[in-house]
C-alpha positions, -999 to 999 in steps of 0.1 A, spaced: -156 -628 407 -152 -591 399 -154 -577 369 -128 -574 341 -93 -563 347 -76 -536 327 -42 -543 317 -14 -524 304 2 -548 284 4 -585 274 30 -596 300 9 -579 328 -20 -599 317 -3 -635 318 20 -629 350 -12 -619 368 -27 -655 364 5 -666 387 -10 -687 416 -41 -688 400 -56 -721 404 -66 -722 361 -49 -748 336 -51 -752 305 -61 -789 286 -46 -801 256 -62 -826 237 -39 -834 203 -45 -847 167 -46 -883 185 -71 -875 213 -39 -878 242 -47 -851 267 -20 -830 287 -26 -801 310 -7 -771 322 -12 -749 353 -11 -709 341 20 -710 365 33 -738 346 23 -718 312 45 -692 325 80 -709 340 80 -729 307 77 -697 288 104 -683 303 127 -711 302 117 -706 259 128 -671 266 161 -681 279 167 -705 250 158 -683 221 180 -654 237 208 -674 236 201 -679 199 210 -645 196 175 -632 190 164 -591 208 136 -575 215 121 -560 182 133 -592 167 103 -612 144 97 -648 154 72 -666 129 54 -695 147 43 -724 125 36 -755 143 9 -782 142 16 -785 183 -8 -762 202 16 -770 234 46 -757 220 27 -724 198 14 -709 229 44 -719 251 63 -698 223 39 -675 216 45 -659 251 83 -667 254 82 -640 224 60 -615 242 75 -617 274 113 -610 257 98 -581 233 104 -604 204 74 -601 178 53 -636 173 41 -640 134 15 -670 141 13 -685 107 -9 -717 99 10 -752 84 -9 -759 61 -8 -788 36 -7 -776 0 22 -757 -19 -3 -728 -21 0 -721 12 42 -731 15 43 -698 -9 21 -678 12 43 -685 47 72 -677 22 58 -645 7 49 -637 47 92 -649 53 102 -624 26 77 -594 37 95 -594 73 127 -581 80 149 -606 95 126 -632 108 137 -659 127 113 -695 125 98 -720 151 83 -750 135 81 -790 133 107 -808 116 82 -822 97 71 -785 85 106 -780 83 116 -805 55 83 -800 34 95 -759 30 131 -772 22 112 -797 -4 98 -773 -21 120 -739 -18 141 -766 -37 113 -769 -64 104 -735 -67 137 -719 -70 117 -681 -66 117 -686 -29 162 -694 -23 163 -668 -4 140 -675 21 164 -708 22 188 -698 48 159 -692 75 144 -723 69 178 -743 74 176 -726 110 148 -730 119 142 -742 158 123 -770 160 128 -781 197 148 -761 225 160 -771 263 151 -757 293 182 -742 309 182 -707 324 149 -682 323 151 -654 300 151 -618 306 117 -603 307 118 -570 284 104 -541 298 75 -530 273 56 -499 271 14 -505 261 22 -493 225 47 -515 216 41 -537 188 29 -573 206 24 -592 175 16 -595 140 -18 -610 125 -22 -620 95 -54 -617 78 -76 -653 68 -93 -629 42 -57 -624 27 -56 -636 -11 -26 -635 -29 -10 -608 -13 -8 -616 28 -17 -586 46 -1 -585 84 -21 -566 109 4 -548 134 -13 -551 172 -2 -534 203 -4 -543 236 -33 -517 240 -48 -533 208 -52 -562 230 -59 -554 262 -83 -536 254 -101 -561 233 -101 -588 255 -111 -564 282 -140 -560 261 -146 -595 250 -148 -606 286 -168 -579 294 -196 -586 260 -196 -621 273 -209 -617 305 -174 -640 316 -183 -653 348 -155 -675 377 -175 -706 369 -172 -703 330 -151 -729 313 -137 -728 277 -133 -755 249 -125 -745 217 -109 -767 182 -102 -731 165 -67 -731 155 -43 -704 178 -31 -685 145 -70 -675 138 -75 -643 160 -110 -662 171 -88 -690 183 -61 -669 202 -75 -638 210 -111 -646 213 -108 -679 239 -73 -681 251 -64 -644 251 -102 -634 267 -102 -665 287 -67 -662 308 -77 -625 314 -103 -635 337 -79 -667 351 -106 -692 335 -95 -729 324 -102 -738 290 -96 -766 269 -79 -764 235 -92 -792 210 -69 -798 180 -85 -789 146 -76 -819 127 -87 -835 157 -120 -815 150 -124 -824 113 -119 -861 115 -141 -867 145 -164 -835 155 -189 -857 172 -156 -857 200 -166 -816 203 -197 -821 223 -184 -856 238 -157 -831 254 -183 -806 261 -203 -828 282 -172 -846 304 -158 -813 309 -189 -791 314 -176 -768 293 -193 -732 292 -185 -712 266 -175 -725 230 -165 -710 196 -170 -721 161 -180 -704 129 -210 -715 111 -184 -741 96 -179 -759 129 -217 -766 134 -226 -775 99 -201 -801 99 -209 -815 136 -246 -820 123 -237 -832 88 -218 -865 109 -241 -862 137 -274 -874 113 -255 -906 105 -239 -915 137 -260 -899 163 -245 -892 205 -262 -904 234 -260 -896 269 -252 -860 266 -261 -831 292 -258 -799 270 -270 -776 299 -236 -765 306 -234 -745 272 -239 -709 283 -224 -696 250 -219 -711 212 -201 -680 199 -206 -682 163 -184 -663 142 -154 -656 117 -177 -664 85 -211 -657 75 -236 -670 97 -267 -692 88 -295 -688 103 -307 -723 93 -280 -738 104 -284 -725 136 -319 -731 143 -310 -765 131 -285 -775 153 -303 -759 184 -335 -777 174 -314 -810 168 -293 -806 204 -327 -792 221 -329 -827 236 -294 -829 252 -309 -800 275 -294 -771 252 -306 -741 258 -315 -718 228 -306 -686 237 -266 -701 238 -260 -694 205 -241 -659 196 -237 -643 169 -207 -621 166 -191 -597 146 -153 -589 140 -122 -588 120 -85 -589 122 -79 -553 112 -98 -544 148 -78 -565 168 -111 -590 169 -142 -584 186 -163 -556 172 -201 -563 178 -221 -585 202 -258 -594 210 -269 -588 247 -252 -620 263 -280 -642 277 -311 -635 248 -321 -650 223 -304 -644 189 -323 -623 163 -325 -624 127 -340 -602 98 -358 -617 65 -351 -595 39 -365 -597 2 -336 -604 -17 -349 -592 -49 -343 -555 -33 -306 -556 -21 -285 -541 -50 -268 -509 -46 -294 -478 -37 -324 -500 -33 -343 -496 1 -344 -532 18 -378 -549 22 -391 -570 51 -404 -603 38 -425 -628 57 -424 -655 25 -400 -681 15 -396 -677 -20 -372 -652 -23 -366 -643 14 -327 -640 28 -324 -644 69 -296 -618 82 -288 -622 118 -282 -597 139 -249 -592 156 -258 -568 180 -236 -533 192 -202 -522 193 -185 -532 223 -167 -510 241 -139 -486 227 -151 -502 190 -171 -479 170 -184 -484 131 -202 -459 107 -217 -463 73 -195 -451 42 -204 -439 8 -176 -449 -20 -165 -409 -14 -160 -417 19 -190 -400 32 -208 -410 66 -242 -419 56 
């Protein structure tokens, strides 16, 4: 396998996995499993194409994507990209909290048009009803598209690499949602350097529960993974939550090679693991645990290598990583293939202006990992509050 491939933009990137022999497995919220060829992945996202043209909607246009289906978000997701129409993801969700944030996103946009369940659908209706703040957001969910047929392809849009591809809102975003605005460069370029940080090889294989409207989800495994025309398999989260023990089950039939969870993911794997252990599993596969999106614990890493050290997992798989949504994703790795490192640091001398201290006791030590350097075209510095390089 050569080395990465540079792309222009987003279309350029999924039409060049045409005739590749990849696919992509879905297992859903009930554990049924479905998958799609990447030449399957894009006919079907043209045929979307087609159908949400003849709705009416242009290039330029906003389409918010909020579905519990992982099938039909990323068969929607690129129906959007490849007619210049702007994809919103947005999670569901399951508290009124979170129907006002996707409504507060609803009345941020211009005219935005909606893909959902009908499920989703009737909640938002529920309780625009309730909350009589949000009427005007009523019209656009009344047309919402919850299903569409396949009748002509659409017209592929013509895009230039600094077009707007789509719209990421933040997870760190309180009260206030905050949309981060990504070209096609944004991306390509990222996932070019993804790939490239993980050492992506043609045997590597994917599996991932992370949900495809967190940037780790879609831009760190799908996005990096099709680049390189790699399979991967795409684990529902609830699917996740209620059974994690199915994560390494999945792992193991599937041989799956690279993996990504934030320090979450593992914590929760081992809490249900200690009371119901697995047997029979060949972890040797695991080339990469890619730890991220949330602070990472060392003890809780150590743990659950020293706990899976007997299913032939390998300790040097986990990887610690560093990024946010406001730089696409990806922003710092470890040297692919070493063992992670960490730093014990005296608490008691981390306030503002205080020089850190190396501890070697446990009394009042803090472990830090370490999440490596930049990857390319990614740099950081060092600010002081007036915005000084230090």
């Amino acid at each position: 396998m050569s080395g990465p491939k540079k792309y222009q933009t987003l279309i350029d990137l999924l039409f060049d996995q045409r005739g590749k022999s990849g696919q992509i497995n879905f297992i859903d919220v009930n554990s049924t499993e479905m998958s799609i060829s990447f030449d399957d992945l894009c006919s079907k996202a043209e045929y979307c194409l087609g159908y949400l043209q003849s709705t009416g909607m242009e290039p330029g246009d906003e389409l918010i994507i909020c579905t519990k289906s992982n099938v039909k978000f990323l068969i929607t997701f690129w129906a959007a990209i490849l007619g210049g129409i702007i994809p919103i993801p947005l999670a569901v969700g399951i508290s009124n909290e979170h129907r006002s944030k996707i409504l507060k996103i609803i009345l941020n946009l211009k005219k935005p048009n909606l893909v959902t369940d009908e499920k989703v659908k009737e909640r938002l209706k529920i309780y625009i009803e309730t909350e009589t703040s949000h009427l005007n957001c009523k019209s656009i969910i009344d047309n919402a598209i919850t299903d569409y047929t396949e009748i002509d392809k659409g017209i592929i849009h013509k895009v230039s690499c600094d077009d707007t591809a789509f719209v990421q809102y933040s997870s760190g975003s309180t009260s206030e949602p905050k949309g981060i605005v990504l070209t096609h460069t944004n991306l390509t370029s990222n996932t070019y350097a993804i790939a490239e940080g993980l050492k992506l090889t043609a045997d590597d294989i994917g599996l991932s529960w992370m949900p495809l409207t967190h940037d780790m989800g879609l831009i760190g495994t799908h996005m990096s993974l099709l680049s390189r025309g790699l399979s991967h398999h795409i684990m529902d989260t609830d699917l996740f939550i209620r059974r994690p023990l199915l994560w390494m089950t999945k792992v193991n039939e599937y041989r799956a090679s690279i993996l990504t969870s934030p320090n979450f993911g593992f914590k929760h794997f081992l809490k249900v693991f200690k009371r119901k252990p697995l047997e029979k599993l060949d972890l040797s596969c695991i080339r990469m645990l890619i730890n991220g999106a949330e602070s990472i614990s060392v003890d809780i890493c150590e743990e659950f290598l020293s706990i899976m050290k007997v299913f032939n997992l390998k300790a040097e798989s986990m990887f610690p990583v560093y990024g946010l949504a406001e730089a696409t994703l990806g922003v710092s790795f470890p040297e692919a293939g070493k063992h992670y490192e960490y730093i014990d640091l005296d608490r008691r001398f981390l306030n503002d202006g205080e020089k850190c201290k190396r501890t070697a006791t446990d009394k009042h030590k803090i472990s830090l990992v370490k999440h490596g350097k930049a990857i390319r075209d990614c740099q950081y510095r060092i600010m002081s509050e007036k915005n000084q390089p230090l």
